[in-house]
C-alpha positions as CSV (number, residue, x, y, z in Angstrom):
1,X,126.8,23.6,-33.0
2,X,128.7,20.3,-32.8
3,X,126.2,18.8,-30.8
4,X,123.4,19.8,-32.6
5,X,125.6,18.4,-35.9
6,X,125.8,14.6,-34.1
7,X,121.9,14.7,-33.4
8,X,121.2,15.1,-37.2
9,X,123.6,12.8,-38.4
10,X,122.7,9.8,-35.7
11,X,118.5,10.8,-36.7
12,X,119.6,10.3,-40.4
13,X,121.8,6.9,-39.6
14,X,118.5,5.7,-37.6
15,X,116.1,6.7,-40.7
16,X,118.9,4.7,-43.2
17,X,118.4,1.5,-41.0
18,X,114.7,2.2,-40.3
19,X,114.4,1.9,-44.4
20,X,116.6,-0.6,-44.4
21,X,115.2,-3.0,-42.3
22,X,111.7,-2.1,-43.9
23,X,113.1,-2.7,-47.8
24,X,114.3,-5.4,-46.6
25,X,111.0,-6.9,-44.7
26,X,109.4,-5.9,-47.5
27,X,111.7,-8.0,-50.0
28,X,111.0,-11.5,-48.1
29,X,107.9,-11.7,-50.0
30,X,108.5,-11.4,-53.8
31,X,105.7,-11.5,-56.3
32,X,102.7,-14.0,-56.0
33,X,101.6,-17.5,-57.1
34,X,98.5,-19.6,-57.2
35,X,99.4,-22.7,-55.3
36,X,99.0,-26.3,-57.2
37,X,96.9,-28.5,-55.3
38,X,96.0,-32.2,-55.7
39,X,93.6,-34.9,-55.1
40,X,94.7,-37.7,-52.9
41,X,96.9,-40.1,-53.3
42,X,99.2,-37.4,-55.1
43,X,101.0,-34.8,-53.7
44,X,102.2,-31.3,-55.7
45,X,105.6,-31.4,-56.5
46,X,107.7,-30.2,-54.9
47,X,108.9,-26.2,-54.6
48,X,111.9,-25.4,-56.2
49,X,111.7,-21.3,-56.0
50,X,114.5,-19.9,-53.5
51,X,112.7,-16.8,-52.7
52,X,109.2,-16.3,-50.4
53,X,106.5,-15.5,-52.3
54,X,102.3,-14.9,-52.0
55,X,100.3,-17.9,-52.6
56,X,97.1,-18.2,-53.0
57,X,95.5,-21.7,-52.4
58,X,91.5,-21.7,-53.5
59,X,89.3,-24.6,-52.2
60,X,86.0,-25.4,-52.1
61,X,83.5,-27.1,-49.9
62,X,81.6,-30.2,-51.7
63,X,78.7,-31.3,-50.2
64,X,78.6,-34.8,-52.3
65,X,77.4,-38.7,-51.9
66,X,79.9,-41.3,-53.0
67,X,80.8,-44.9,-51.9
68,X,82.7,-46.1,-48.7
69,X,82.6,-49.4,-50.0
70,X,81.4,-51.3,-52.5
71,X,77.5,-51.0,-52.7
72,X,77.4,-48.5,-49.9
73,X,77.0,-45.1,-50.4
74,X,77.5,-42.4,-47.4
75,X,77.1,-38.4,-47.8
76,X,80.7,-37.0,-47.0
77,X,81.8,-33.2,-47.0
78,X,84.5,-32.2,-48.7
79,X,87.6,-30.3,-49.0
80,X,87.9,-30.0,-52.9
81,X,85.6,-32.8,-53.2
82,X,87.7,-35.9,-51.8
83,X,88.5,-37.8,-48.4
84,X,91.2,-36.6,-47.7
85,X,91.4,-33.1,-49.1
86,X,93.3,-31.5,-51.5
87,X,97.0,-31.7,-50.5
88,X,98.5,-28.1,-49.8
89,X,102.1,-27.4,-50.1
90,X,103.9,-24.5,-49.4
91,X,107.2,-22.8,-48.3
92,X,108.3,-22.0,-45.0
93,X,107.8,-18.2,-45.0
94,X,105.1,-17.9,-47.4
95,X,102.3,-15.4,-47.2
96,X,99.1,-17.8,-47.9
97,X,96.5,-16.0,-49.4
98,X,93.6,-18.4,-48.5
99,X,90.2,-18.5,-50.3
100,X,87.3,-20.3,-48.7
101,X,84.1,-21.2,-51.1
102,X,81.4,-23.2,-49.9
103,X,79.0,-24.9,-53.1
104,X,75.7,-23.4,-53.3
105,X,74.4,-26.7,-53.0
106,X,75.6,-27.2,-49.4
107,X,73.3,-27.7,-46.9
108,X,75.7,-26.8,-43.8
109,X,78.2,-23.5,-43.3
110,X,81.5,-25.0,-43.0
111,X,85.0,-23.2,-42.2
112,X,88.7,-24.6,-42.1
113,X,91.4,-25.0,-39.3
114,X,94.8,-25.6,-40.1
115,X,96.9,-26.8,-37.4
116,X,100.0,-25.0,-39.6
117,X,98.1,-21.5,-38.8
118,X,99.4,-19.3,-35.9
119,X,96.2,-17.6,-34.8
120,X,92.7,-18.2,-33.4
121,X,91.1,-20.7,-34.0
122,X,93.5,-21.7,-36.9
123,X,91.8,-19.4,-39.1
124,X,88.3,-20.9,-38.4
125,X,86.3,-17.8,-36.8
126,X,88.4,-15.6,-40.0
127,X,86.4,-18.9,-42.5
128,X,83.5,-19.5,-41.3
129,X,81.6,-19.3,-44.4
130,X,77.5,-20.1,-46.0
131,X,77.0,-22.0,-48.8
132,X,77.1,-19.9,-51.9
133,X,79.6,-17.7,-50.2
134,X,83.3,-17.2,-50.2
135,X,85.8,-16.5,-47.4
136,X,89.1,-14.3,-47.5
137,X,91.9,-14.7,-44.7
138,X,95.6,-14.7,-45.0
139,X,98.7,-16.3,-42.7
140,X,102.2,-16.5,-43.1
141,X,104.2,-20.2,-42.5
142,X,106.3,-19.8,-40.3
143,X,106.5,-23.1,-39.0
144,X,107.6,-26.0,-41.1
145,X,106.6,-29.6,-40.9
146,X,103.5,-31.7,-42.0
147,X,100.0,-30.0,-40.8
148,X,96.4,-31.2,-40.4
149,X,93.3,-29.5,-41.5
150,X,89.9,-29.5,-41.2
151,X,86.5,-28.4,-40.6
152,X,85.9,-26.6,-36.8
153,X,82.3,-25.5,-37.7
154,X,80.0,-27.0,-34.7
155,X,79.3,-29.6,-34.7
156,X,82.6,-30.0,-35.2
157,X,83.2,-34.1,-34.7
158,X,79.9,-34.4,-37.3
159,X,82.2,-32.3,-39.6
160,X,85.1,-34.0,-39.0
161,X,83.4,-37.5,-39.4
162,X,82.1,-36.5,-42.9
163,X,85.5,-36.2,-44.1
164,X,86.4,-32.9,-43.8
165,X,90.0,-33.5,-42.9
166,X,93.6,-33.0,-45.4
167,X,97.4,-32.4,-45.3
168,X,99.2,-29.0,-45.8
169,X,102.7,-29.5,-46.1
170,X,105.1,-26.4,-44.6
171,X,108.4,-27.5,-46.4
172,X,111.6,-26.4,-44.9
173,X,113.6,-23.3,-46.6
174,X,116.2,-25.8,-47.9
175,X,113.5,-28.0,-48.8
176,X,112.6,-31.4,-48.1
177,X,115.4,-34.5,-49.3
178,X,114.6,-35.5,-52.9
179,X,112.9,-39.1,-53.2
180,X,111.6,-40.9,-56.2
181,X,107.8,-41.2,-55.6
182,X,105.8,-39.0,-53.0
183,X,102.0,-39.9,-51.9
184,X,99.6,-38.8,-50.0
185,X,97.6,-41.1,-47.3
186,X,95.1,-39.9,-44.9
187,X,92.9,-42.5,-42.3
188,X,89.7,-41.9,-40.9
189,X,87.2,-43.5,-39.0
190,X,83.6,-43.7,-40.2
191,X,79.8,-44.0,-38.1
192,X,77.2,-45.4,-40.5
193,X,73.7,-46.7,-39.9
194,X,74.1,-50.0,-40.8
195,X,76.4,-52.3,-40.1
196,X,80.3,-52.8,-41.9
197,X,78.8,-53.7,-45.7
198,X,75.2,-52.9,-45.0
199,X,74.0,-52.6,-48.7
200,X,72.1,-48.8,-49.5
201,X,73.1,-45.1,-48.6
202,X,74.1,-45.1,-44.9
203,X,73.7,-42.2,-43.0
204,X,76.1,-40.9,-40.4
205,X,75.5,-42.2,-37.0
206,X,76.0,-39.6,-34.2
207,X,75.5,-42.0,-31.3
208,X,78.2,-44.3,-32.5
209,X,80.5,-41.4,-32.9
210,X,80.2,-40.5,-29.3
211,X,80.7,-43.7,-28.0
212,X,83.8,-44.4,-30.4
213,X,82.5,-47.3,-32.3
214,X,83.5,-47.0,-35.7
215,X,81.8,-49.0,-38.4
216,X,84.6,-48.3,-40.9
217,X,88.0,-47.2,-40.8
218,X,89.4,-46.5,-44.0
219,X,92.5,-45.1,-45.6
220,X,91.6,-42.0,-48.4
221,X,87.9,-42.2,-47.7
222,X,86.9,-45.9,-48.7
223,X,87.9,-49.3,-48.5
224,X,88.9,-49.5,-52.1
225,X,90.8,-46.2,-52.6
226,X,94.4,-47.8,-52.5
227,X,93.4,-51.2,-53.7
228,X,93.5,-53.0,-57.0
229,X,93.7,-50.5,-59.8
230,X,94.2,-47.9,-57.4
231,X,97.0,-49.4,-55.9
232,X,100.5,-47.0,-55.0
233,X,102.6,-48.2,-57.8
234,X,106.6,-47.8,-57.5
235,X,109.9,-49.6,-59.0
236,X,112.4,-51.9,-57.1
237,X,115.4,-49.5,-55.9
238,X,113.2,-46.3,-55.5
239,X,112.7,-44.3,-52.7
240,X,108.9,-43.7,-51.4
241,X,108.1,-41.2,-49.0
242,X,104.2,-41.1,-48.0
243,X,102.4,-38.2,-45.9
244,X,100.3,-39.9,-43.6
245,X,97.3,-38.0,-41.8
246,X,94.6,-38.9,-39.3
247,X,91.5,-37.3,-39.5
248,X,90.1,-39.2,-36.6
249,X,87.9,-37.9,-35.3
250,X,88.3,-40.5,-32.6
251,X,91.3,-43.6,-33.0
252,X,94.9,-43.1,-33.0
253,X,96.4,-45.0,-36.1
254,X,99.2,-47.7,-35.7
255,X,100.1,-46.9,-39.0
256,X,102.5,-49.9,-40.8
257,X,103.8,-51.4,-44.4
258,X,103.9,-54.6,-44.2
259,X,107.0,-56.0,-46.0
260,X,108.9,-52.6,-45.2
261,X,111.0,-51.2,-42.7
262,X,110.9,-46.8,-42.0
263,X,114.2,-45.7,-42.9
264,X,113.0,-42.4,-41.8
265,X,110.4,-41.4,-39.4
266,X,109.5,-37.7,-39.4
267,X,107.5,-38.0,-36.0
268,X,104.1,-36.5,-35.7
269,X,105.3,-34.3,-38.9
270,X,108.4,-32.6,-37.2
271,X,111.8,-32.3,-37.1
272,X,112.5,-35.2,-34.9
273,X,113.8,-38.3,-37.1
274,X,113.5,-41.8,-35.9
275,X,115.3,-44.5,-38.1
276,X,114.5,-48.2,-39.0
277,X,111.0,-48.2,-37.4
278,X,108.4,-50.6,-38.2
279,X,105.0,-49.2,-36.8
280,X,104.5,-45.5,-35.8
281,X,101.8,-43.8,-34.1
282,X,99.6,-41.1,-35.9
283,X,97.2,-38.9,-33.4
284,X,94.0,-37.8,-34.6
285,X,94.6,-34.3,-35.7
286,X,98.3,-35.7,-36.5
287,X,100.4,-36.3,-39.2
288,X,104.0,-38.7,-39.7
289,X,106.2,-38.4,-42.6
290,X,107.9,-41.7,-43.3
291,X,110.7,-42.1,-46.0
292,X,111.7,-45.5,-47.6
293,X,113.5,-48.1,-50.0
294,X,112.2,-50.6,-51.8
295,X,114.1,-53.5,-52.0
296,X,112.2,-56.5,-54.1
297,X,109.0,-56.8,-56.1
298,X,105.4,-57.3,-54.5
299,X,102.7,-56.0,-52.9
300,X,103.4,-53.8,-50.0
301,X,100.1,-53.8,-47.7
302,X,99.3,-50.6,-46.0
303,X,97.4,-50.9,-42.5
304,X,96.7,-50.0,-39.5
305,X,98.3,-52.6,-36.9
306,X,95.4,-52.2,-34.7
307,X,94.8,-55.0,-36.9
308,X,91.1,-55.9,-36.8
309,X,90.4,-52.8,-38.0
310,X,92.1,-53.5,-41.3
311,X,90.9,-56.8,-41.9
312,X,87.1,-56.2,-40.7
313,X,87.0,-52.6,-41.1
314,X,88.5,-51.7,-44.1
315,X,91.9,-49.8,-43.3
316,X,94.0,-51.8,-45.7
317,X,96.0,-50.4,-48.9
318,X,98.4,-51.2,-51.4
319,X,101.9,-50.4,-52.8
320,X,102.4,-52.4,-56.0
321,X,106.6,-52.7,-57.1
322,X,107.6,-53.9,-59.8
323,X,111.1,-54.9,-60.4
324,X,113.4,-57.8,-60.2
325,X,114.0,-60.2,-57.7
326,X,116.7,-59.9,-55.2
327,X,117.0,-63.7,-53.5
328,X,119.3,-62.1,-51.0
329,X,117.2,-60.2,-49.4
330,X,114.3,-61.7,-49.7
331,X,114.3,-66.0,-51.3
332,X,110.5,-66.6,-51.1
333,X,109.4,-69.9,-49.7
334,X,112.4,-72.2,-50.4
335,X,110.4,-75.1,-48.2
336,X,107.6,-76.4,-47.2
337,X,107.9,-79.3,-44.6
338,X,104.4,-80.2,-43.0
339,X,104.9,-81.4,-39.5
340,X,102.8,-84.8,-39.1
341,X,102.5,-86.0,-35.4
342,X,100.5,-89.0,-36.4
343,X,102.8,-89.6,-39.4
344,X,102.4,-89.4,-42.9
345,X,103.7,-90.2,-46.4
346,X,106.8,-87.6,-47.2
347,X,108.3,-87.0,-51.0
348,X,112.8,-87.1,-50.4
349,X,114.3,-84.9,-53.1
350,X,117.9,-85.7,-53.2
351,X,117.6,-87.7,-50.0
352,X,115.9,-84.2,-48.5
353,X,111.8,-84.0,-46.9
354,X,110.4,-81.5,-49.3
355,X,106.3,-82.2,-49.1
356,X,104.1,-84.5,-47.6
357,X,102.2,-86.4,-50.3
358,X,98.9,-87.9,-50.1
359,X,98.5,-91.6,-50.6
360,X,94.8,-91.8,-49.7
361,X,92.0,-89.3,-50.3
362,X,91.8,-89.2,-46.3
363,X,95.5,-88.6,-46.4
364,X,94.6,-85.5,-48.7
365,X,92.0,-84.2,-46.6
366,X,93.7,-84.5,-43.6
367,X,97.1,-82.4,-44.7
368,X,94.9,-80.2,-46.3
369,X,93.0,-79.5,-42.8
370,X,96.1,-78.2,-41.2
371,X,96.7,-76.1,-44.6
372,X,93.4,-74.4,-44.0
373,X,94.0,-74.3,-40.5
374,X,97.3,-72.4,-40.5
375,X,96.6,-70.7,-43.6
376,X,93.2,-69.8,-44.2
377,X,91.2,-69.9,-41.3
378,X,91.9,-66.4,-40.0
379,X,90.0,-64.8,-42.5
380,X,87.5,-67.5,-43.9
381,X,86.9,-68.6,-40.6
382,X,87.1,-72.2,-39.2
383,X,83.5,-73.2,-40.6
384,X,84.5,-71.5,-43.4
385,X,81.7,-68.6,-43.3
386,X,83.5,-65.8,-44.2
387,X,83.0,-62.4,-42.3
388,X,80.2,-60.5,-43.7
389,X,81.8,-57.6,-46.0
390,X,85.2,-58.4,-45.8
391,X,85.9,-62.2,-46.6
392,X,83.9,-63.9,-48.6
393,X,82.3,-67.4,-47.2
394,X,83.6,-70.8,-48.3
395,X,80.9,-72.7,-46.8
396,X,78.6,-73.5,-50.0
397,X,80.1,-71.0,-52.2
398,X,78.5,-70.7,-55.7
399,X,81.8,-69.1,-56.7
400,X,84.3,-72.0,-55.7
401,X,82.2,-75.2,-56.8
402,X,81.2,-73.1,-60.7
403,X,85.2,-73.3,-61.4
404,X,87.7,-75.3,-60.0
405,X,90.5,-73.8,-62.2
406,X,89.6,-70.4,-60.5
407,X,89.5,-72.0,-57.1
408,X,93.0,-73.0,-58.0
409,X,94.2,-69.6,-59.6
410,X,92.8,-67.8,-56.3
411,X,95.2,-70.0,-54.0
412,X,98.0,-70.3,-56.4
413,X,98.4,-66.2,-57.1
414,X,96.0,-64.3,-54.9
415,X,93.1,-62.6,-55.2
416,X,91.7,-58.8,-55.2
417,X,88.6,-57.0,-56.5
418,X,85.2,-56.8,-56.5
419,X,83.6,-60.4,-56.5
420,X,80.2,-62.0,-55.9
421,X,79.8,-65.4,-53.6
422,X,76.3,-66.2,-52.6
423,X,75.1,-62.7,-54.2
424,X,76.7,-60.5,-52.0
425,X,79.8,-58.3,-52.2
426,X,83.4,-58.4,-51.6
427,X,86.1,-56.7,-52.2
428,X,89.0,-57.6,-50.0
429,X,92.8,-59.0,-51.3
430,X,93.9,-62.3,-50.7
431,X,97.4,-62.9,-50.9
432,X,99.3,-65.5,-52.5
433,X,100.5,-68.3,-50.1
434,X,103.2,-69.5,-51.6
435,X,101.8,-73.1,-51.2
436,X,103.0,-75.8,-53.6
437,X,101.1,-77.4,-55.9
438,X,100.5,-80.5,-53.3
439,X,99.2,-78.3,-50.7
440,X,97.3,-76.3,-52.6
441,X,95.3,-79.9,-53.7
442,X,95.4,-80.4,-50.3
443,X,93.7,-77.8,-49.3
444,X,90.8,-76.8,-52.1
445,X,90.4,-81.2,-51.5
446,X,89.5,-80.5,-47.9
447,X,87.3,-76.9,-48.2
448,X,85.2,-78.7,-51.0
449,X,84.5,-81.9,-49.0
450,X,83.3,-79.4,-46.3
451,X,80.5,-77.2,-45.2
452,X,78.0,-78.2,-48.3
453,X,80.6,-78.0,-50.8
454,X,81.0,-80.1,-54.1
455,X,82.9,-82.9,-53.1
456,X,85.6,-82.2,-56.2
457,X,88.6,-83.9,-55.5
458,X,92.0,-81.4,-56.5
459,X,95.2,-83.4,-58.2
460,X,98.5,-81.7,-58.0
461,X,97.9,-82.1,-61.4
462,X,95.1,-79.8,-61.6
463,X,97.4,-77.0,-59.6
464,X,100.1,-77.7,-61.4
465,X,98.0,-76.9,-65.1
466,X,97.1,-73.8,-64.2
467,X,99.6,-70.7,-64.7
468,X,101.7,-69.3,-61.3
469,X,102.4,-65.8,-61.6
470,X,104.1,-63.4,-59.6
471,X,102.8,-63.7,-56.0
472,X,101.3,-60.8,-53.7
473,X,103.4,-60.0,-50.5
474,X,101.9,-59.8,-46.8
475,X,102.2,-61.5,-43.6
C-alpha cells in the first residue's frame, strides 16, 4: 500500500512541475503589440516594456521609380517603399508575428530573409509572396544584435541590387545603453545603364553586377539622402549612435566619420566591443553599431574610406553639429605659412611670418597656383575640368565668371546643393578651406586667369567684403 502511496504522490509532484514549467513558458510571452517602424535615417525608439510580448511588424513591397541622383531616375524595390527599408526593432525573446504584402502593382514576387531568423532560408521559402498577395510567418528572437534583411527571391543579387535590403534590430533583455540621438544608415552599391550622372531613367545593369563594377555607391539609396537639408543633425556634447548596414550586394564598406573617433564599436552587430576606432569594416549582408561623442561644431562627413567611391561615386553623407566651439580640442587654422622655394614677399605680424602677400599680379598667380594645387586640384582637377557628376568644372565655368562675390563665398564658407555649371548637374559639398582672405585672392586670381576663364583679378579686399560664416569640417 505504501508503495503504491509514493507512485501517486511522485505522478502528482511530476504533473505540478509539468504545469509549472508549461504556465510558466506560457507567461514569457504576455499580450501583443504592433511594432513601430520607420523610414530611414530614423530609427523606432527604443523598447522600454520589461516583459516579452507578440509583435507584429507589417511591411510592404513597393515596386517604385525615384532618383539616385540628381536628374537620374532608376526603378528600385522596396521594403516599405525606401532604400534602405523600414527599420525593425524588437526585443530579445519576442514572438514576431511577420506580415508580408507585395503592391498589386508589382511586376516581380518577392520574399524577405532576415539574417536575425533561426530557420530556413531566414523565413524566405515561409514569404515568398505574388504581387497582390500577403504572406504570414512567425519567429521568435532569440538572438540579440543588429541583423540584415532582404529580398532572397531569384534572382536574388537583381533583388538585392534594387534595394531590397534594411536593418532589424534584436535589442538585448536589459536593453541597449541610452544615447542622445540614434540613426539609421544603410550602403549599397548600384549597376545602371549609363554612366555615374548619365541624365534619364537608368535601368539596372546585370552584366555590371556580375563583374562587380558599380556605377554608384550610395548611402540610404541616393547620393543626396544625407546631404544638405537632409543632413544628420545633432548638438555639441551629445552622444550619436548610428546603425550601419550593407546591402551590397557586392563591396565590403570601409565605413568612417571624418572628424570623429568610434568610442564604441559593436563589431559586425554583436556583442564584441572595440573602443577608439577610426574606420570599421561592414560585410555585405553585415551590419556595425558604432556609438559616439561629439565634441565641437561642424560638418561631420560620412564615407566610405574606399575613398574614390565617395568622391566619384556618391557614398558621402553628412552629420551637421551645432554648438559652441571648444579651441582645446579642436583651434581651427591658427596659421597659414606658404612655403616659397624661389622666395617671395611675406607679411610679419608682431615680428611673426603669417601670409605670403602678393606684390605683383604674377606674384598673385603664382601663390595662388600652389593654393589650387594643394587645395583644389583633387577634386577640380589639375586642368580644372571637374569630374563629370561629381565636381563641377572650373575650366570656362558660366557659374564662376557671372559672380565673383559667389566665387568668393564658395571658397570662403563651402559649398553644397544642387548647382548648374555649363548646364549640367551637380550636387556634391565642398568644404570650407579655412584659407585667409589673401589666399583665397590668390587662388580665384589664378583659376580665372586659367583655362578660358575671365581674367578678373581677386583683391583681399574683395574676400575680405564678403561675410565668413561658420566653416564645414572634413579632411
Amino acid at each position: 500500500m505504501k508503495k503504491y502511496t509514493l507512485i501517486i504522490i511522485l505522478s502528482l509532484f511530476f504533473i505540478s512541475c509539468k504545469k509549472d514549467v508549461n504556465e510558466k513558458s506560457s507567461s514569457e510571452i504576455k499580450g501583443q503589440e504592433v511594432a513601430v517602424l520607420t523610414a530611414p535615417p530614423m530609427v523606432p525608439p527604443p523598447i522600454t516594456r520589461k516583459h516579452n510580448t507578440k509583435l507584429i511588424v507589417s511591411l510592404e513591397v513597393i515596386e517604385k521609380k525615384a532618383p539616385i541622383t540628381d536628374g537620374v531616375d532608376y526603378t528600385f524595390w522596396t521594403f516599405g517603399g525606401t532604400v534602405p527599408g523600414s527599420f525593425i526593432r524588437v526585443k530579445e525573446g519576442d514572438l514576431i508575428e511577420f506580415h508580408l504584402k507585395n503592391h498589386p502593382s508589382s511586376k516581380m514576387p518577392h520574399n524577405i530573409d532576415l539574417h536575425a531568423v533561426t530557420g530556413p532560408g531566414g523565413g524566405a521559402a515561409a514569404s515568398f509572396t505574388l504581387p497582390g498577395h500577403e504572406s504570414v510567418f512567425s519567429f521568435k528572437a532569440i538572438n540579440r544584435g543588429l541583423y540584415v534583411y532582404h529580398c532572397a527571391t531569384a534572382p536574388v543579387g537583381m533583388h538585392i541590387a534594387n534595394g531590397m535590403y534594411g536593418l532589424i534590430l534584436v535589442e538585448p533583455k536589459e536593453g541597449m545603453p541610452k544615447v542622445d540621438r540614434e540613426y539609421y544608415v544603410m550602403q549599397g552599391d548600384f549597376y545602371t545603364k549609363g554612366k555615374y550622372g548619365k541624365q534619364g531613367y537608368q535601368p539596372f545593369d546585370m552584366e555590371k553586377a556580375i563583374d562587380e563594377k558599380p556605377t554608384y555607391v550610395v548611402f540610404n539609396g541616393s547620393t543626396n539622402a544625407l546631404t544638405g537639408e537632409n543632413a544628420l543633425p545633432a548638438k555639441v556634447g551629445e552622444t550619436v549612435r548610428l546603425y550601419v548596414g550593407n546591402g551590397g550586394p557586392n563591396l565590403v564598406s570601409s565605413f568612417h566619420v571624418i572628424g570623429e573617433i568610434f568610442d564604441n564599436v559593436h563589431v559586425e552587430g554583436g556583442d564584441l566591443i572595440n573602443k577608439n576606432i577610426q574606420t570599421t569594416l561592414v560585410p555585405a549582408g553585415g551590419s556595425v553599431i558604432v556609438d559616439f561623442k561629439v565634441e565641437v561644431p561642424g560638418n561631420l562627413v560620412i564615407v566610405d574610406h574606399s575613398i574614390f567611391r565617395t568622391f566619384n561615386k556618391g557614398a558621402l553623407g553628412l552629420i551637421k553639429v551645432e554648438g559652441d566651439d571648444d579651441k582645446i580640442i579642436y583651434s581651427g587654422k591658427t596659421a597659414d605659412n606658404v612655403y616659397l622655394p624661389e622666395g617671395g614677399a611675406i607679411q610679419k605680424i608682431n615680428d611673426v611670418e603669417k601670409v605670403a602677400l602678393a606684390t605683383t599680379l604674377e606674384d598673385r598667380i603664382n601663390l595662388g597656383r600652389n593654393i589650387y594645387t594643394q587645395s583644389c586640384a583633387a577634386c577640380h582637377q589639375h586642368d580644372g575640368k571637374g569630374v563629370d557628376g561629381a565636381f563641377p568644372p572650373l575650366a570656362s565655368s558660366d557659374w564662376l565668371n557671372k559672380d565673383m562675390k559667389r566665387a568668393i563665398s564658395a571658397v570662403k564658407n563651402g559649398l553644397s546643393g544642387p548647382i548648374v555649371v555649363n548646364g549640367k548637374n551637380f550636387n556634391s559639398v565642398m568644404p570650407a578651406l579655412g584659407l585667409s582672405d589673401e589666399d583665397i585672392a590668390n587662388v580665384l586670381t589664378f583659376v580665372y586667369s586659367s583655362w578660358g576663364n575671365a581674367g578678373k583679378i581677386v583683391t583681399p579686399k574683395d574676400a575680405a567684403e564678403v561675410k565668413s560664416e561658420n566653416p564645414a569640417g572634413g579632411h
